[in-house]
C-alpha positions in Angstrom: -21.7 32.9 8.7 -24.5 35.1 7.1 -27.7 33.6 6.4 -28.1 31.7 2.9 -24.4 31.5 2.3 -22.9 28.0 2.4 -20.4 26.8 4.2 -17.3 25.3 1.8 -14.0 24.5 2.1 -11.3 25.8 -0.3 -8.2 23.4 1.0 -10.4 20.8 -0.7 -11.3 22.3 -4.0 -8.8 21.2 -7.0 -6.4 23.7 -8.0 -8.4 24.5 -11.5 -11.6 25.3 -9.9 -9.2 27.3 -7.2 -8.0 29.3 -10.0 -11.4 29.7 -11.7 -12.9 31.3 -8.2 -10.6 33.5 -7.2 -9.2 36.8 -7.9 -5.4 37.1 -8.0 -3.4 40.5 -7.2 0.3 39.9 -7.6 2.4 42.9 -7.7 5.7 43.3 -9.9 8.9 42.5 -8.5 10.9 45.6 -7.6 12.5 47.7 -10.1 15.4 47.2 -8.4 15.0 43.1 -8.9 14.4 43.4 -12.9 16.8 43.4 -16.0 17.1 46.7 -17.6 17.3 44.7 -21.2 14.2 42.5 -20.6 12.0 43.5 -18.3 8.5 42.4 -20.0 10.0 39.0 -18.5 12.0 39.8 -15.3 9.1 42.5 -14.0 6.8 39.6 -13.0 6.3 37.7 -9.9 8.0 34.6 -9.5 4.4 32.1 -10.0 4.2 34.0 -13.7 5.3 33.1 -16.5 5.3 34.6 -20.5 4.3 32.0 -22.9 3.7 32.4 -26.8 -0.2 31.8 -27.2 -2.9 32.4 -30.1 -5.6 33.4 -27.9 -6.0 35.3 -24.5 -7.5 33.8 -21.9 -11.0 34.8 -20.8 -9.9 35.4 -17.3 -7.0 37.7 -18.4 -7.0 41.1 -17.7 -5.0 44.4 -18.7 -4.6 47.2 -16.8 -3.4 49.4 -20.1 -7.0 48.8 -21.6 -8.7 49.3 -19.0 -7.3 52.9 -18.6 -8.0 53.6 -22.4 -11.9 52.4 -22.1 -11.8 55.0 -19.2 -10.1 57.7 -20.7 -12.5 57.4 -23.9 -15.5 57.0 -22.3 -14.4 60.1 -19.8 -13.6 62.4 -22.9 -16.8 61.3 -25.0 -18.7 62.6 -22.4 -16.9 65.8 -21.8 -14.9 64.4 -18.7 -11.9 66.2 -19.2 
């Protein structure tokens, strides 16, 4: 183990300090595995879920804005 990192074990952390430390990559199901009439719900892994919520967690990310904060900043500054 490198110098000055500690040694911890994850088996033994709670599941909310789990989630709160780690990075998640989960990739759609197949296109072949979704319904053509509602596939917002049926295009994500099985451990996800859609829930109606007032707020967005801090931790949530989107790859849609992402790509727009990119394309702007890329065409303000003459990118393209």
């Amino acid at each position: 183990m490198p110098q000055g990192v500690s040694e911890w074990d994850w088996t033994s952390m709670s599941e909310n300090n789990f989630a709160e430390l780690c990075v998640f990559h989960v990739p759609d199901k197949p296109l072949e595995h979704q319904d053509p009439s509602n596939r917002a719900a049926t295009s994500l892994p099985l451990n996800l879920t859609i829930r109606s919520s007032q707020e967005v967690p801090k931790v949530a990310s989107f790859a849609f804005i992402c790509f727009f904060l990119l394309s702007h900043f890329l065409i303000t500054h003459h990118f393209f």
